[in-house]
N, C-alpha and C positions, 0 to 999 in steps of 0.2 A: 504494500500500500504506500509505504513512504516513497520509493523508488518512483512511483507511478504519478507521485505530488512533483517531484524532482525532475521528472522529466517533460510533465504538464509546463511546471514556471519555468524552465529551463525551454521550451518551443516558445511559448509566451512571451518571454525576456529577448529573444532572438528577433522575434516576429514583430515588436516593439523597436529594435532598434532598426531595422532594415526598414521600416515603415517611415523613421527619421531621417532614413540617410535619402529615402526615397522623397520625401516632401522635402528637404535640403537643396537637393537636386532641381527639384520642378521651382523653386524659387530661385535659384537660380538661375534657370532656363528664362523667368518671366524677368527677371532682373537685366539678363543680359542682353535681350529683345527689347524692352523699354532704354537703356541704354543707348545701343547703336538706332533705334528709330528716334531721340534727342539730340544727338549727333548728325543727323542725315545720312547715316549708312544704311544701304539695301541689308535685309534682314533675313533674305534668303528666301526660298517658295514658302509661302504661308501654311500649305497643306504639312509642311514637317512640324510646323509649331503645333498647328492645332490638330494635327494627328497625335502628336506627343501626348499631347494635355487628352484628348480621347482616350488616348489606351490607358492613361494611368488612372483615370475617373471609370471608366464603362468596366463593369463587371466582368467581361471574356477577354483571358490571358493567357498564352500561354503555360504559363504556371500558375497552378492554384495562389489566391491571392496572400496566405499568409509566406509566402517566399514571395520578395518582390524583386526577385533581382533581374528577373524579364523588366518589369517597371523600369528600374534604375538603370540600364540596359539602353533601352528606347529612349528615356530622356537625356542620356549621354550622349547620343548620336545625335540629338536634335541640339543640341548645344554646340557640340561638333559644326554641325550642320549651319548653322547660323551664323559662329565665327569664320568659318572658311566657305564663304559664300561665292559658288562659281562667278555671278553676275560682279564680286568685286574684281577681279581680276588681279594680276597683280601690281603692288607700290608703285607709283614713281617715282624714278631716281631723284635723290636730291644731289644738288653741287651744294658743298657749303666753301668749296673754293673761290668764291664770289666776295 
């Protein structure tokens, strides 16, 4: 019986913190998006953000919902996604020889 209490809060305890690292993530996701669109930087295809923010709210995942590291998974890539936006292309050179 004890074993079976220990193992209960010990899923519990786990499924608790991954739930943190998971909403961590998605505010950062919204952080970094409000950011570059205050800045004037393209934000990248809209359907990655707000597919992101879908799958981590809508009930069917592929992993049952107390592992969320499909969740944390998906909004990594979308933060990815956002910073390395094909549409920015890349820097231009600066001279500071000037």
């Amino acid at each position: 019986m004890e074993s079976t209490t220990t193992l209960i809060v010990t899923a519990v305890a786990l499924a608790a913190v991954l739930l943190a690292v998971a909403v961590w993530v998605l505010v950062r996701l919204v952080r970094t998006r409000r950011m570059m669109q205050r800045a004037g930087l393209p934000t990248g295809p809209h359907w990655v953000f707000w597919g992101a923010l879908l799958y981590f709210v809508l009930p069917a995942d592929l992993v049952p919902d107390p592992v969320y590291l499909d969740d944390i998974g998906v909004l990594l890539l979308a933060l990815r996604t956002l910073r390395r936006s094909p549409e920015t292309g890349p820097p231009d050179a600066v001279d500071y020889r000037k």
